[in-house]
Biopython code that builds the backbone (N, CA, C, O; Angstrom):
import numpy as np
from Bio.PDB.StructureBuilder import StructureBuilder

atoms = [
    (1, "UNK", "N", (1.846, -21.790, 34.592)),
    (1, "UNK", "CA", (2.613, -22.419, 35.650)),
    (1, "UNK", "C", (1.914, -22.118, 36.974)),
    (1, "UNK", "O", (1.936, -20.929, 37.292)),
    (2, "UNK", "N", (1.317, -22.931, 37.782)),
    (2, "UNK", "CA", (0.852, -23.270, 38.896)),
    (2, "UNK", "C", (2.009, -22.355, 40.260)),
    (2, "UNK", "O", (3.227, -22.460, 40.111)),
    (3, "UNK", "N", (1.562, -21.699, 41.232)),
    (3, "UNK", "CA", (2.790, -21.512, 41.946)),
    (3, "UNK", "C", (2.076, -21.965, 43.435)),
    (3, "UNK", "O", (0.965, -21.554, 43.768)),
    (4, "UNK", "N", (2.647, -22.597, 44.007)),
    (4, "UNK", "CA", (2.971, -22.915, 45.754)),
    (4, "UNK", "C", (3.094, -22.603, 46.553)),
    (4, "UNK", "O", (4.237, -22.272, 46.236)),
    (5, "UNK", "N", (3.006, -22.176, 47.943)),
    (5, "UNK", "CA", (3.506, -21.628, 48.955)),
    (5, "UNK", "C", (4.095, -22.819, 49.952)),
    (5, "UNK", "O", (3.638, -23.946, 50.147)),
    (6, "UNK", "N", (5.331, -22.144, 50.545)),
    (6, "UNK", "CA", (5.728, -23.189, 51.284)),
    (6, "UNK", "C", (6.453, -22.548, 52.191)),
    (6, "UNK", "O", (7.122, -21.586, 51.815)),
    (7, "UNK", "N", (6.471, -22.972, 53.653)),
    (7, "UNK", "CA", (6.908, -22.336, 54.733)),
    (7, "UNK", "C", (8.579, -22.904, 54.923)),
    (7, "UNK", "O", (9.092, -23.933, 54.485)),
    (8, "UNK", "N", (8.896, -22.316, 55.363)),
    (8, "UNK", "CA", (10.662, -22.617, 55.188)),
    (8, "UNK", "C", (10.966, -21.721, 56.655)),
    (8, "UNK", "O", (10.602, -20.569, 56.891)),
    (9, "UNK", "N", (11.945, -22.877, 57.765)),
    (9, "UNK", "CA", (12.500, -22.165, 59.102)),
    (9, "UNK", "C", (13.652, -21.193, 58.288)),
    (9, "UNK", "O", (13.633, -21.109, 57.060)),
    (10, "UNK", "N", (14.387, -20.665, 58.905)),
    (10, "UNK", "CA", (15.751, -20.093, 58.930)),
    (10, "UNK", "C", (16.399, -20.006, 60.137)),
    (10, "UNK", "O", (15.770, -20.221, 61.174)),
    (11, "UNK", "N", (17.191, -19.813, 60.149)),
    (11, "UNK", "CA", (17.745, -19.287, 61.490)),
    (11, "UNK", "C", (18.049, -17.477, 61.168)),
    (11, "UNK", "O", (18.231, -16.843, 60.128)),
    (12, "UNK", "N", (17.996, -17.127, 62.487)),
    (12, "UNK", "CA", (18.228, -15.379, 61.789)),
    (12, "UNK", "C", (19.247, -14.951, 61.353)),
    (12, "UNK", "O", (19.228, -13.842, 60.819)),
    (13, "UNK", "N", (20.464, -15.696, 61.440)),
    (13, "UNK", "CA", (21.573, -14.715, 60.628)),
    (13, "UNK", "C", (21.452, -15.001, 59.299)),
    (13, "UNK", "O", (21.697, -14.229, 58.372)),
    (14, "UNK", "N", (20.913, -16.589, 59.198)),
    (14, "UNK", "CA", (20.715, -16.347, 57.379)),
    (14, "UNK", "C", (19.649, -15.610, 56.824)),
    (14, "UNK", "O", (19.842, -15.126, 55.708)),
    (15, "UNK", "N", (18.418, -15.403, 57.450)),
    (15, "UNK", "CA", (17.091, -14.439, 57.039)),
    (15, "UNK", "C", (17.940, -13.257, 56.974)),
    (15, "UNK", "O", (17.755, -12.380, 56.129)),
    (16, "UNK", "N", (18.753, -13.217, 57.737)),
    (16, "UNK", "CA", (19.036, -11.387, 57.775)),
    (16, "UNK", "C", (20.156, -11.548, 55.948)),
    (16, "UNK", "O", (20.082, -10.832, 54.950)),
    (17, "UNK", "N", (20.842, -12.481, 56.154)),
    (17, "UNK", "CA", (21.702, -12.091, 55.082)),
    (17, "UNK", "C", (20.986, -12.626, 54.135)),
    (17, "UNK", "O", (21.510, -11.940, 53.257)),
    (18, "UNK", "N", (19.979, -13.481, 53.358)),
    (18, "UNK", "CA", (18.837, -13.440, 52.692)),
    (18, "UNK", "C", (18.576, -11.660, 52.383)),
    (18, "UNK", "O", (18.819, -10.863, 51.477)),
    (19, "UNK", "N", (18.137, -11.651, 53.315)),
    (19, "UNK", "CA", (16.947, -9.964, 52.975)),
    (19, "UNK", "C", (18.075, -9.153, 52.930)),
    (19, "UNK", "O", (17.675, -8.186, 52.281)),
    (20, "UNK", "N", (19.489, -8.904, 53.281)),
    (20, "UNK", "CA", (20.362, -7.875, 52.591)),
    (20, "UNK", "C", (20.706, -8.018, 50.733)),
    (20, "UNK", "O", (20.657, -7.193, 49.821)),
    (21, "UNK", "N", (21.051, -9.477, 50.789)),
    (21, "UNK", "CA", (20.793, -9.555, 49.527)),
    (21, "UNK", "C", (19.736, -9.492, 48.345)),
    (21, "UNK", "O", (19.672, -9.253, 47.139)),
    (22, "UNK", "N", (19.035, -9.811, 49.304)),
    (22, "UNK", "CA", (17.527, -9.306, 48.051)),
    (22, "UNK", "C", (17.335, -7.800, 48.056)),
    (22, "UNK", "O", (17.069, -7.068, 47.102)),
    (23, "UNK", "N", (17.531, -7.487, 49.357)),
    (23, "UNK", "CA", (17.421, -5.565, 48.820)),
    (23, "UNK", "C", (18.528, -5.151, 48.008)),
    (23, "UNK", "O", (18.254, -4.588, 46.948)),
    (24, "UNK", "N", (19.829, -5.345, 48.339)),
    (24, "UNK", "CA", (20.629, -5.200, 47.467)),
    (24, "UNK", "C", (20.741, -5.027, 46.065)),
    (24, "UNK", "O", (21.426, -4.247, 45.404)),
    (25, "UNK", "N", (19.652, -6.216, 45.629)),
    (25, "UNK", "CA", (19.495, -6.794, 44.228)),
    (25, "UNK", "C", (18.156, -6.451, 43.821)),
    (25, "UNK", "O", (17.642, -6.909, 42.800)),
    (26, "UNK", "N", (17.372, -5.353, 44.902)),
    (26, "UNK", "CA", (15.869, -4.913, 44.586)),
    (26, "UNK", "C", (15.255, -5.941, 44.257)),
    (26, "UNK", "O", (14.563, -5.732, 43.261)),
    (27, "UNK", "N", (15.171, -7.277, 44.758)),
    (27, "UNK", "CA", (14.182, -8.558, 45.045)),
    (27, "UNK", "C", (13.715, -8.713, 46.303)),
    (27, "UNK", "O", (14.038, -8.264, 47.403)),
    (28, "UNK", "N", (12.365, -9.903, 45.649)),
    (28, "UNK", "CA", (11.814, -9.970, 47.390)),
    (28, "UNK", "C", (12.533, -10.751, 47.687)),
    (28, "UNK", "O", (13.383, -11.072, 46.856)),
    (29, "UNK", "N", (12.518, -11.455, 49.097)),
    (29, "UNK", "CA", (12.855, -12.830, 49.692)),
    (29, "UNK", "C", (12.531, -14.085, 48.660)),
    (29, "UNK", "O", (13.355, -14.975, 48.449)),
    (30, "UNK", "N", (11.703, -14.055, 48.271)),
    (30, "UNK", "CA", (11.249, -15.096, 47.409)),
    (30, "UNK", "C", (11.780, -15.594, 46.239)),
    (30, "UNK", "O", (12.178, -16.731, 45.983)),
    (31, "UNK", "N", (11.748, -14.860, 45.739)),
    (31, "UNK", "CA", (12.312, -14.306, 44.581)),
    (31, "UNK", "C", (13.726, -14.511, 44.271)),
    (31, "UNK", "O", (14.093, -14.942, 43.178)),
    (32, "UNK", "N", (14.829, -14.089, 45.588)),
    (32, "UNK", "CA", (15.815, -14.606, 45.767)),
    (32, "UNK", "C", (16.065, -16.280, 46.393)),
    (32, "UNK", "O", (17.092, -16.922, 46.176)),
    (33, "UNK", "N", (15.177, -16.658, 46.998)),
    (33, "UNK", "CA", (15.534, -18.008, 47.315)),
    (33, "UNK", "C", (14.558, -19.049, 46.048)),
    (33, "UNK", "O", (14.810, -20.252, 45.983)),
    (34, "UNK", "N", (13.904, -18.670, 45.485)),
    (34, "UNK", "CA", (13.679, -19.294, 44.422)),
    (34, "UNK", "C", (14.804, -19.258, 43.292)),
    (34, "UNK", "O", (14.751, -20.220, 42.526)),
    (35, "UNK", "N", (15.761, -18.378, 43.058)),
    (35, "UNK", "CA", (16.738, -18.218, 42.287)),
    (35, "UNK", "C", (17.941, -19.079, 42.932)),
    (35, "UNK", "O", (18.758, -19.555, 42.144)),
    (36, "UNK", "N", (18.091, -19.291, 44.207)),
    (36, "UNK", "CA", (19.078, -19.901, 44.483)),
    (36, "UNK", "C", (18.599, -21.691, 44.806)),
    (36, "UNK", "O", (19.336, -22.626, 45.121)),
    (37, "UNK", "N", (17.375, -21.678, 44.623)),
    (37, "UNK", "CA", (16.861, -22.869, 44.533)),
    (37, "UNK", "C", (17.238, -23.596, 43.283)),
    (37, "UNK", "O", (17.321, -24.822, 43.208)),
    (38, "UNK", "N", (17.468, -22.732, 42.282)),
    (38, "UNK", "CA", (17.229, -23.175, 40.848)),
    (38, "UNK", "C", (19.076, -23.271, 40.398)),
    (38, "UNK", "O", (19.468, -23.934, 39.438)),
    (39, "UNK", "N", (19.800, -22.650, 41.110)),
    (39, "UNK", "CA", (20.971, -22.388, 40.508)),
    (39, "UNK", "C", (21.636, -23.852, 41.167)),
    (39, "UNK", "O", (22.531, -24.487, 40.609)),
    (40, "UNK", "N", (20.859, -24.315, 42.750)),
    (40, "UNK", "CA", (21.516, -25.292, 43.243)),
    (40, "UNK", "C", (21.233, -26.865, 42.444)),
    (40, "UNK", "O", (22.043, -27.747, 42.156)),
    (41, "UNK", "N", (19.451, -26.775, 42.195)),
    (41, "UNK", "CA", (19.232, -27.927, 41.199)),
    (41, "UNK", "C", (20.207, -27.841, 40.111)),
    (41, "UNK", "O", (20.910, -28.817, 39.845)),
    (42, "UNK", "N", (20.301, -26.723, 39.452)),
    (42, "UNK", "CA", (21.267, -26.933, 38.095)),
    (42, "UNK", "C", (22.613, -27.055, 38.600)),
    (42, "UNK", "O", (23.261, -27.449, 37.630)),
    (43, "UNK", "N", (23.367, -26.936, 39.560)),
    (43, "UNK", "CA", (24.467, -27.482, 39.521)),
    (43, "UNK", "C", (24.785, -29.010, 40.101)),
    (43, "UNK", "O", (25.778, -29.679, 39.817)),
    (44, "UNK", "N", (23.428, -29.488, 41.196)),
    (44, "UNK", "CA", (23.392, -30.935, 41.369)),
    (44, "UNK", "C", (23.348, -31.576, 40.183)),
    (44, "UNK", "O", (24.225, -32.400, 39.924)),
    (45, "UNK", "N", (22.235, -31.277, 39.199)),
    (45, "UNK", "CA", (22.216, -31.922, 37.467)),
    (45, "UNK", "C", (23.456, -31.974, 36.611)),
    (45, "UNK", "O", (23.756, -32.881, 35.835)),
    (46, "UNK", "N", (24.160, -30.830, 36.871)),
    (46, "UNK", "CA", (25.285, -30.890, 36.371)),
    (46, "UNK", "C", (26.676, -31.428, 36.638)),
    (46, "UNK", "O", (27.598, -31.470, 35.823)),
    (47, "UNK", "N", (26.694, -31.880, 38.051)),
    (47, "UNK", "CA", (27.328, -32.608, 38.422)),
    (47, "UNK", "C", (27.170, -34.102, 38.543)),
    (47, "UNK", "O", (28.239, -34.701, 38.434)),
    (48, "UNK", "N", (26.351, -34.683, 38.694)),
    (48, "UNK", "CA", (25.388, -35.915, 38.008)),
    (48, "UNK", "C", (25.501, -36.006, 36.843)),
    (48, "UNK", "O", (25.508, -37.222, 36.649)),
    (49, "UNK", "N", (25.603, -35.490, 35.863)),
    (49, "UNK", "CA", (25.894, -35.218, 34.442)),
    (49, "UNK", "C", (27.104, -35.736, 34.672)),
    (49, "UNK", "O", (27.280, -36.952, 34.598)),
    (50, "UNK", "N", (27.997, -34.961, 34.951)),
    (50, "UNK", "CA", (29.876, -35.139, 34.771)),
    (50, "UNK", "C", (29.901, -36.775, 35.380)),
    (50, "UNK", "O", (30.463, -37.503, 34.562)),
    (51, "UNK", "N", (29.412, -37.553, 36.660)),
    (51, "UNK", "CA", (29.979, -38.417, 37.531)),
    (51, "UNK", "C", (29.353, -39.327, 36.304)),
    (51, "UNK", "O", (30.173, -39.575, 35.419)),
    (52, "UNK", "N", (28.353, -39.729, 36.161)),
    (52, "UNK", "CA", (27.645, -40.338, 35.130)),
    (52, "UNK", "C", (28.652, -40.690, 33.760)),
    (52, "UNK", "O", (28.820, -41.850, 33.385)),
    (53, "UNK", "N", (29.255, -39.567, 33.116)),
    (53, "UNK", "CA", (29.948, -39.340, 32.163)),
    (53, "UNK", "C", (31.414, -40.111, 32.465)),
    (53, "UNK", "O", (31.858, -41.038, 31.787)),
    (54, "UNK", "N", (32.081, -39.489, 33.682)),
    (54, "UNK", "CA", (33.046, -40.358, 34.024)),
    (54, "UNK", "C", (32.804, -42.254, 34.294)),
    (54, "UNK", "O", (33.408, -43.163, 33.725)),
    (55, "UNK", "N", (31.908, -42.333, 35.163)),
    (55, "UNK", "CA", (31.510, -43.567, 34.791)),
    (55, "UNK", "C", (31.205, -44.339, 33.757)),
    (55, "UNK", "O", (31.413, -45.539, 33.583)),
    (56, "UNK", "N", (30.678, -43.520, 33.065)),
    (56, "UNK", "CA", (30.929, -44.707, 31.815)),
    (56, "UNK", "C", (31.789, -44.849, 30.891)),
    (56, "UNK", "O", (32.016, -45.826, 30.178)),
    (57, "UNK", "N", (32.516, -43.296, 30.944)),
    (57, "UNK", "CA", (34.167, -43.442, 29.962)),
    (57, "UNK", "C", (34.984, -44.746, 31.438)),
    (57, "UNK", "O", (36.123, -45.133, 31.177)),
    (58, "UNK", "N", (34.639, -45.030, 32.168)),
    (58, "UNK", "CA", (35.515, -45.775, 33.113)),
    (58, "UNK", "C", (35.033, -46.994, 32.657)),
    (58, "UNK", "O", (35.970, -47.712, 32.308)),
    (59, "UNK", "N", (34.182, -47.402, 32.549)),
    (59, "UNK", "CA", (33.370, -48.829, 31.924)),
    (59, "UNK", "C", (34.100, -48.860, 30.450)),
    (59, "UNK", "O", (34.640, -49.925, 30.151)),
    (60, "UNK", "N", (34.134, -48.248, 29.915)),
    (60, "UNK", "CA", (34.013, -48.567, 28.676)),
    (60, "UNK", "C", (35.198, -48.646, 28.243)),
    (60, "UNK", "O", (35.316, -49.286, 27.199)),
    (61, "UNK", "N", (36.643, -47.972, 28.934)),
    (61, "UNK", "CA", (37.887, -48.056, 28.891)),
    (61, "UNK", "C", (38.350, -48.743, 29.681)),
    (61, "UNK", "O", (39.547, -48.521, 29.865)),
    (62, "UNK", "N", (37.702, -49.928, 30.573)),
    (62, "UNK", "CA", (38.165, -50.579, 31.920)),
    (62, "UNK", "C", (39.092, -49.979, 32.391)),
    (62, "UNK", "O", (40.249, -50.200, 32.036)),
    (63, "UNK", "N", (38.770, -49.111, 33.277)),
    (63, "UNK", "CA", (39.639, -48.207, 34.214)),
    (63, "UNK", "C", (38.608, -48.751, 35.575)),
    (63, "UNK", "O", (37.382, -48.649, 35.623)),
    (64, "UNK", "N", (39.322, -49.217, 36.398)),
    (64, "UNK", "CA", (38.780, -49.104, 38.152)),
    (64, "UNK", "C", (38.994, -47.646, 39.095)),
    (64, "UNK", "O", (39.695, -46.656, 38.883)),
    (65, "UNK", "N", (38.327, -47.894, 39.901)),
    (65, "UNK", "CA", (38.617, -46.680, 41.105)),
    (65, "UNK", "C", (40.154, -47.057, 41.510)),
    (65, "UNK", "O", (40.968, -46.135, 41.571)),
    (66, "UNK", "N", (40.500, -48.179, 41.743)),
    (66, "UNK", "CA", (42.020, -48.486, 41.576)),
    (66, "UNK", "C", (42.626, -47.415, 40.986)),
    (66, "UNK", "O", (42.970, -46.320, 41.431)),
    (67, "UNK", "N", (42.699, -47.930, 39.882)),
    (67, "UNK", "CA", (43.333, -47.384, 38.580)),
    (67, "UNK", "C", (43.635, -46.052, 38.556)),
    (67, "UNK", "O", (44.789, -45.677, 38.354)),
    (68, "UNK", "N", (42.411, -45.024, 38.805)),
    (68, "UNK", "CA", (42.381, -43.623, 39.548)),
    (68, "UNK", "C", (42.764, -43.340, 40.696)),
    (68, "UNK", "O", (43.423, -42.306, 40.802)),
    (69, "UNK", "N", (42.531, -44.026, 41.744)),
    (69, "UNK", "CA", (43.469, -43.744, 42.847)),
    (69, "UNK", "C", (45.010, -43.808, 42.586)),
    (69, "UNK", "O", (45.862, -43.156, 43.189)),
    (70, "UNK", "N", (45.158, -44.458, 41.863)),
    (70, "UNK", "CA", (46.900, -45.310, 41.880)),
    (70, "UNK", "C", (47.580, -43.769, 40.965)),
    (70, "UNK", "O", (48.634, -43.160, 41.146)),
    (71, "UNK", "N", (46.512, -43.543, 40.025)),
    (71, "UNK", "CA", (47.266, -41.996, 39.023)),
    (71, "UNK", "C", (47.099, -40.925, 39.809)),
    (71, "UNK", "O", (47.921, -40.017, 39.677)),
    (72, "UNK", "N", (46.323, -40.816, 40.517)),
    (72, "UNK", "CA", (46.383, -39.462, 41.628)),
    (72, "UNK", "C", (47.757, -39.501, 42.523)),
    (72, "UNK", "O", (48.580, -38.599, 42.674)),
    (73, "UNK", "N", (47.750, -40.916, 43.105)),
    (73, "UNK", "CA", (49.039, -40.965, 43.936)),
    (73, "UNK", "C", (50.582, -40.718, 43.262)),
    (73, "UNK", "O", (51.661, -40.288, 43.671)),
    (74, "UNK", "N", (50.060, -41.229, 42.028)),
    (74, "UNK", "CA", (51.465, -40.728, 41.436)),
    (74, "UNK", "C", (51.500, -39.285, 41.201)),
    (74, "UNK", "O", (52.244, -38.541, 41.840)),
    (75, "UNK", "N", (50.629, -38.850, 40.206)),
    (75, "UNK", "CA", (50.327, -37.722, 40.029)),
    (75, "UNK", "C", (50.996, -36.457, 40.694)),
    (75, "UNK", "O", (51.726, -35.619, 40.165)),
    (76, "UNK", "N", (50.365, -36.581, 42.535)),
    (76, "UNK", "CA", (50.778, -36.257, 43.353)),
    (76, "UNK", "C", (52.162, -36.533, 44.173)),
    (76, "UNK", "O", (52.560, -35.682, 44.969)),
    (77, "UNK", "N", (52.682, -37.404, 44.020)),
    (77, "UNK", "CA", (54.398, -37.931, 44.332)),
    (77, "UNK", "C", (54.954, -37.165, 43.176)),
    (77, "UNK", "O", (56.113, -37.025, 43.566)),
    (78, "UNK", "N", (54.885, -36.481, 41.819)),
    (78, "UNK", "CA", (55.593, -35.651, 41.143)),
    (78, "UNK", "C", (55.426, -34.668, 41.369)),
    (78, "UNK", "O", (55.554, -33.776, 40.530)),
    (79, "UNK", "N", (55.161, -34.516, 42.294)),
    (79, "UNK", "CA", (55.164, -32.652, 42.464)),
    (79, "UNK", "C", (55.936, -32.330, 43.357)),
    (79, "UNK", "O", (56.094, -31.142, 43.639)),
]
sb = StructureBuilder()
sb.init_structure("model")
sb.init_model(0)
sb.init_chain("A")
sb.init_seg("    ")
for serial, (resi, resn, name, xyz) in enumerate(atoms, 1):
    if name == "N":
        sb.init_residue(resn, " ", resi, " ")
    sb.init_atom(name, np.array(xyz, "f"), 0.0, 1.0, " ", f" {name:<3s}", serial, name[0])
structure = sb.get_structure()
């Protein structure tokens, strides 16, 4: 695996709370924002996953955004 360097601003209160947490966790800077790089791709994928999924159980059961709005509103009027 090939690795990169790449310059990245911050502003300083997040560098500072960056580098508490990586000492914290005995990591470098890097190390920690490469980990939170990876945790954010996997939860964009995974949420893309789910909307995807709903969309097509919505196609395939002809349900509209209607249809979902209208059960939320009720939904919400029973409570």
């Amino acid at each position: 695996m090939s690795i990169s360097t790449v310059n990245i601003s911050f502003n300083a209160d997040l560098l500072l709370q960056i580098d508490e947490i990586a000492q914290k966790e005995a990591r470098t800077r890097s190390e920690l924002i490469r980990e939170a790089s990876r945790m954010y791709i996997e939860r964009k994928q995974k949420w893309q996953s789910i909307f995807a999924y709903g969309q097509s159980a919505a196609l395939k059961n002809n349900v509209s955004h209607e249809d979902i709005m209208s059960e939320i509103k009720n939904y919400r009027a029973g409570k």
